[in-house]
N, C-alpha and C positions, 0 to 999 in steps of 0.2 A: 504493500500500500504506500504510496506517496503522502511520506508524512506532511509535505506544505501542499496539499491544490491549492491552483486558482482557478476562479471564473477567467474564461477567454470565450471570447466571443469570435467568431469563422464567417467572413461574409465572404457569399457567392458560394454557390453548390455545386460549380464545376469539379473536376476532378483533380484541380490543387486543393481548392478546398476539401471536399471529401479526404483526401490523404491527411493534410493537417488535422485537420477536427479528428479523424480514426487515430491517428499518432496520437497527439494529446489527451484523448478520451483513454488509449492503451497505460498511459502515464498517470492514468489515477486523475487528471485533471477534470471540471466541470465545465464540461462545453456546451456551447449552445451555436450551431451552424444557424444562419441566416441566408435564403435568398429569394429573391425578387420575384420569381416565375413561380410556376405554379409547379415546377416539376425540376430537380437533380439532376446535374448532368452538364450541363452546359453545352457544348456543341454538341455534346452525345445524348440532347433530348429527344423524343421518339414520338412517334403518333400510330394510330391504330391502323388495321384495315383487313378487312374482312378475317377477324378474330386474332389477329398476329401485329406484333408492334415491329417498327421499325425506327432505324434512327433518320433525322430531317439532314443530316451531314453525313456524306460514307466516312466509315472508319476502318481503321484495319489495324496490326498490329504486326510487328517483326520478332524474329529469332533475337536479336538482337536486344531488343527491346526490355532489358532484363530490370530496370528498377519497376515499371510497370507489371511485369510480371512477379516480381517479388510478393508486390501490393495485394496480385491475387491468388500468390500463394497465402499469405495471411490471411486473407477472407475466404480459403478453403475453393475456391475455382478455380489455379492454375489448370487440374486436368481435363474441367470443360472449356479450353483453348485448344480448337484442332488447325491446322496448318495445310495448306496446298499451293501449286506451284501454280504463279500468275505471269502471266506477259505484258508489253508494252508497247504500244506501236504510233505512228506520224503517221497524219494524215497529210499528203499532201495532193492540190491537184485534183482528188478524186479517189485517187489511191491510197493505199494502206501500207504502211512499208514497216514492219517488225524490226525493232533495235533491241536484241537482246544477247546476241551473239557477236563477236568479233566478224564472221563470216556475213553475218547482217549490215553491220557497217559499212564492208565490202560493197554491200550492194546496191546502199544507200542511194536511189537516182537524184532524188532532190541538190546531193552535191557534186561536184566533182571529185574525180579521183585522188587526185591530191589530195584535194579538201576534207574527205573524210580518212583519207592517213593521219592528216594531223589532228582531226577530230580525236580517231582513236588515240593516237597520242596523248592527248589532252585527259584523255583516261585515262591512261595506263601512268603519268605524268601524277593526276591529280591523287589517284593512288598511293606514289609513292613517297611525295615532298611531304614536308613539315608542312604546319599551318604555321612558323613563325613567320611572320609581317604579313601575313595575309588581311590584319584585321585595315590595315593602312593601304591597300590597295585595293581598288574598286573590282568589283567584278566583271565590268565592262573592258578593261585595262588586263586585267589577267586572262582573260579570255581572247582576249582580242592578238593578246602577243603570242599565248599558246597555240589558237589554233587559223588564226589568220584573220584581218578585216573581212574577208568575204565569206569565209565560213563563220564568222561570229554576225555576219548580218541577214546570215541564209539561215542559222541553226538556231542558235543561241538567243539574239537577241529577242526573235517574236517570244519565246519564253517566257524572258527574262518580262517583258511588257504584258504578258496575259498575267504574270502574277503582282506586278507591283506597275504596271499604267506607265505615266511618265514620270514615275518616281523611279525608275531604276538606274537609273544613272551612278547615284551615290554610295549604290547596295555593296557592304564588303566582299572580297575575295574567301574570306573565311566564314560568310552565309553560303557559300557554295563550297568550298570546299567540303562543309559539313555534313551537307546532304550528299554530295558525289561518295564521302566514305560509310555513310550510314549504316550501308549493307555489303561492305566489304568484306562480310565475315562468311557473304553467302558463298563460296567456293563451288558448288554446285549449284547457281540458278536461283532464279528468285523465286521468294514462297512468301505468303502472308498468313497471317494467322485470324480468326474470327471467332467468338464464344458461342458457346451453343446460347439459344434464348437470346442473343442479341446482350448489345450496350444497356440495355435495360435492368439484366439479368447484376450487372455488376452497380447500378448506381442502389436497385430494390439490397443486394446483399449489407452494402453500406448503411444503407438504415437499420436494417434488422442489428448490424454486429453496433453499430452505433448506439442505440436502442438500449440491447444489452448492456453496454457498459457506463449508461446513464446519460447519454449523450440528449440532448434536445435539436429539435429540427423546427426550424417557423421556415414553412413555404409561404409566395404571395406575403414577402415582408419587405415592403421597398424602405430601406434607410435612408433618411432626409439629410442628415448630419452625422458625421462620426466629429469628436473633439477631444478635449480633457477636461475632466469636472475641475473645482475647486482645489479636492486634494491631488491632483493629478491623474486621476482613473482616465483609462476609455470609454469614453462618453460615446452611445451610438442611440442617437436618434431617430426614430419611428414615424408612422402617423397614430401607434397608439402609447406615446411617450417618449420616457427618456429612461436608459439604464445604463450604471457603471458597470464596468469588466478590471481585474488586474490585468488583463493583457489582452490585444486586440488583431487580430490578423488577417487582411486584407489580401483578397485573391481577385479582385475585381481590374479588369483592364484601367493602364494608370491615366488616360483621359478622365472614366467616372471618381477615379479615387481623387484626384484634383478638385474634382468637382464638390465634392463630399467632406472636402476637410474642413475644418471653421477654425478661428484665429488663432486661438490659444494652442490647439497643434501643429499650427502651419507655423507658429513663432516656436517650438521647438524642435521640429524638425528641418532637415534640410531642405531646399527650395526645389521642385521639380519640376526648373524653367528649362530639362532638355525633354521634357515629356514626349516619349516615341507616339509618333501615327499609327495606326493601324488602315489595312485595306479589308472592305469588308466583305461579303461573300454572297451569291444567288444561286440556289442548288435548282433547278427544276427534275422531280424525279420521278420517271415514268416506270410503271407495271405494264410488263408487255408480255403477251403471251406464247411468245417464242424468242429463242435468243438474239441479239442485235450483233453481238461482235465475240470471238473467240477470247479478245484482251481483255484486262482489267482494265488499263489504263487505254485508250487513244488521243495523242495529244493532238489538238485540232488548233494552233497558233495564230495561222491563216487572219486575216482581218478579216473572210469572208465569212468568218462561222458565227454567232453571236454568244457563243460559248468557248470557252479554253481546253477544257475536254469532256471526253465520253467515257464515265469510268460505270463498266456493266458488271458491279456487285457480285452478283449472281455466278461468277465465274468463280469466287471465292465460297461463297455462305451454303451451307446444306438445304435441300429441298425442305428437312424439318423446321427451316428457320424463315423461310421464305415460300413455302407453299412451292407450287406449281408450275409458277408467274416468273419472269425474268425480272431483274430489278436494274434501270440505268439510272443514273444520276449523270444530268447535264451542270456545269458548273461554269461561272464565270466569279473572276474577281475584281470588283469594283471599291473605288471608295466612297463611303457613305454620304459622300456630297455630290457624289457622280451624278446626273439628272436620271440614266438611268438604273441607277440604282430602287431606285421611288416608283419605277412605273406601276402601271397595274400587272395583277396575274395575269389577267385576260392576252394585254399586248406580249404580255412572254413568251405565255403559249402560241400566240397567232403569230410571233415571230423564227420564235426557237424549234418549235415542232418541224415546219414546212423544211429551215434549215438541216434538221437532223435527217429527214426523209431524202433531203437532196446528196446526204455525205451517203445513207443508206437506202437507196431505190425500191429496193424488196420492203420496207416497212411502210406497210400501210393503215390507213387512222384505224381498219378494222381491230391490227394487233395490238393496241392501245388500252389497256385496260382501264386504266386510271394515270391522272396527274396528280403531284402535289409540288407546292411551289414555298419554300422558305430563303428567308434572308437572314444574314449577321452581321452587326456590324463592323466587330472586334475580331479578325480575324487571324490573319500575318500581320505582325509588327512589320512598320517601313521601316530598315534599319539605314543607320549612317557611319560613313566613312569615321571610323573612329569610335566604331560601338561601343568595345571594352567599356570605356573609362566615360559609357554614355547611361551603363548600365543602371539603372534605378537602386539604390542600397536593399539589401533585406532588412534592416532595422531603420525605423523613422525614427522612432522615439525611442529610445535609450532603456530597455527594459519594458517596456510598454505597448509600444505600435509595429508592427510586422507587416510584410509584403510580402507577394510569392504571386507571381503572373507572366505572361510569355513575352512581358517586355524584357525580361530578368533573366529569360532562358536562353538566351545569344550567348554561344552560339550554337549552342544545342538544336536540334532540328524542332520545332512548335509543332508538335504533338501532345498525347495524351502521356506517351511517357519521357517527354520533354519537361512537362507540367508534373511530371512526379518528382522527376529529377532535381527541378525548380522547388517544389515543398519540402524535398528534403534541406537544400541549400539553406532553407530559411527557415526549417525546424531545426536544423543545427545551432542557425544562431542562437535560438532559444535554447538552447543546451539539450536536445533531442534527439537521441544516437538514430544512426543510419539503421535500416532491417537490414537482416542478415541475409546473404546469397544462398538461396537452396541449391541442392547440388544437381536440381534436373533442367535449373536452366541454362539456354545455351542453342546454339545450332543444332548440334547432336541428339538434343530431346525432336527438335521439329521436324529431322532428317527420321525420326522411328514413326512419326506421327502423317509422311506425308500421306495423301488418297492415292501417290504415282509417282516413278521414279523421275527423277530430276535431271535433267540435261548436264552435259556436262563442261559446257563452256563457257564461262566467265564474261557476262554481257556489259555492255556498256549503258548504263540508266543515265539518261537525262535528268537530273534532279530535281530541274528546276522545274517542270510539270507536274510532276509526284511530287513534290512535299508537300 
């Protein structure tokens, strides 16, 4: 038993949150999670259909991925994460062209021969360097000298612009190197990993083990104010009051957290006048009742497509998880001041659809089961030339006030166990030892677990589509 708890208070129910609050909560501490929505999870919220939930954002998970997977060995579900092998492919033109194999790049038509030598190079390159000074060189600059101006303006840069607009100029070298090495561990081919019962299955477990160990949960609880009372507590203001905490920890994207502070903690904390952007996100996701694409991923960069890519779920998830139905998610990434960011669903659909039928001919409105249409607006941090030392502190207040969010997680790749990685950072500071590595995580557990044997040649991933 923890002879000193404290109240701390956990806002947002994403899955830094959720770690923290189950951390603290395992610590004998009195927690109380806070957040807005109606429902856990954060990008990995879900909605119904036709008796099965789904998440509004695809996710996925890697071999790699081992502080996340720690999380669920804790909560008793590492064994329901099974693992299959997924591809990736460019649309360009009309066609489909597979990048997953050396032999692939080979035959890449979109570039020239040269061009995709030195592409591959640029792999085999990003591979093997250091990320020392990367964080001080642009990723437009590093890419440009690796694999050439006209291959970085043929390959690279429509990328680089479907995920970060005309903010990617400034983007470091070490935001890409990090995702180019992410799955470098995969020596046999790529695989992803998905839970049985869905994202759902792990936010419902969080409550229950939370639950158990006395934790409190207020859903639909928007916080007006967060501050410091008199004696110095964390003061976190409601619409139905006010209440102190010993300790307060914030997982909320740091635009809202800016918004949220009041005087007497913005005068003891430090000032968060480099507060990162974020780009926000439009998933449109259709149930089709036959499969659209072999890939997981298709990246469609093109200025002509109104989407970034075509990632078909379904190539990943078990028919027990997803019924019968094929599941695509169309995605584009916007910032939330974008005009189209704001449109209606209607103009999405009457846009998006006709576009996806034109990359895919054989799809017609008949196979169409259903749409659903979600937006976010906190997505990918814009990062900047000089991120390191841009990074937001884990401690504001001295004892007190806590952070842990995916501005903080540069340069770690902004995922779900990016955002673990990030809660552990900042339950550290709180003096909160790290969980311990089980010994089945690892490639090796995912390689017993594949549905099919796995190729065996070391592909070249474009990163910057997938992350």
């Amino acid at each position: 038993m923890n002879s000193n708890p404290k109240s701390i208070a956990v806002l947002g129910g994403g899955i830094s949150g959720l770690t923290c609050a189950l951390r603290l909560a395992q610590e004998g501490h009195r927690v109380t999670l806070i957040e807005g929505s109606e429902q856990l999870g954060g990008l990995g919220t879900f909605f119904e259909h036709d008796g099965r939930t789904f998440e509004k954002f695809y996710h996925c998970m890697l071999p790699s991925d081992g502080p996340l997977l720690r999380v669920l060995e804790t909560l008793g579900l590492r064994e329901e994460v099974y693992w299959k092998p997924t591809t990736f492919a460019y649309a360009h033109q009309g066609r489909f062209f597979p990048l997953n194999t050396a032999l692939d790049l080979l035959k890449f038509a979109p570039l020239r021969f040269i061009d995709r030598i030195r592409v591959g190079i640029t792999g085999l390159y990003g591979r093997l360097v250091s990320d020392k000074g990367l964080d001080d060189v642009t990723t437009v600059k590093w890419l440009t000298r690796l694999s050439g101006a006209r291959a970085f303006a043929k390959f690279w840069q429509p990328m680089l612009e479907a995920k970060f607009g005309d903010r990617y100029h400034d983007v470091p070298a070490l935001w890409f190197w990090t995702r180019f090495n992410r799955e470098k561990g995969e020596s046999k081919g790529e695989c992803k990993g998905y839970i049985k019962g869905g994202y759902k299955c792990i936010t419902d477990t969080f409550v229950r083990v939370l639950n158990s160990l006395g934790g409190e949960i207020r859903l639909n609880t928007a916080v007006q104010v967060v501050d410091l009372d008199a004696e110095g507590r964390a003061l976190v203001t409601t619409a139905a009051g006010s209440e102190s905490f010993d300790q307060l920890v914030m997982t909320l994207p740091t635009p809202q957290v800016e918004k949220l502070v009041g005087p007497a903690m913005r005068r003891a904390m430090p000032p968060l006048d480099t507060t990162t952007d974020y780009q926000g996100v439009i998933n449109c996701l259709l149930f089709l009742k036959k499969p659209l694409t072999p890939h997981y991923w298709v990246a469609t960069p093109e200025s002509e497509h109104p989407f970034d890519g075509v990632v078909e779920t379904s190539t990943l998830t078990d028919i027990a998880d997803r019924g019968q139905r094929h599941v695509v998610y169309l995605t584009k990434y916007l910032h939330r001041g974008d005009e189209r960011f704001s449109v209606s669903d209607e103009c999405i659909r009457a846009y998006w659809i006709p576009a996806l039928q034109k990359l895919f001919p054989e799809l017609q409105d008949s196979d169409i089961e259903a749409t659903q249409i979600f937006r976010a607006p906190f997505v990918e941090p814009i990062y900047k030339l000089g991120q390191m030392q841009l990074r937001p502190p884990e401690e504001l207040v001295q004892g007190k006030v806590y952070m842990a969010n995916t501005a903080q997680v540069y340069p770690v790749v902004t995922s779900w166990n990016g955002s673990v990685i990030q809660a552990e950072r900042t339950l550290a500071t709180m003096g909160i030892k790290q969980l311990s590595e089980p010994a089945t995580i690892g490639s090796r557990t995912a390689e017993l677990k594949l549905a099919r044997p796995l190729g065996s040649a070391q592909p070249l991933r474009p990163a910057v589509a997938k992350a």
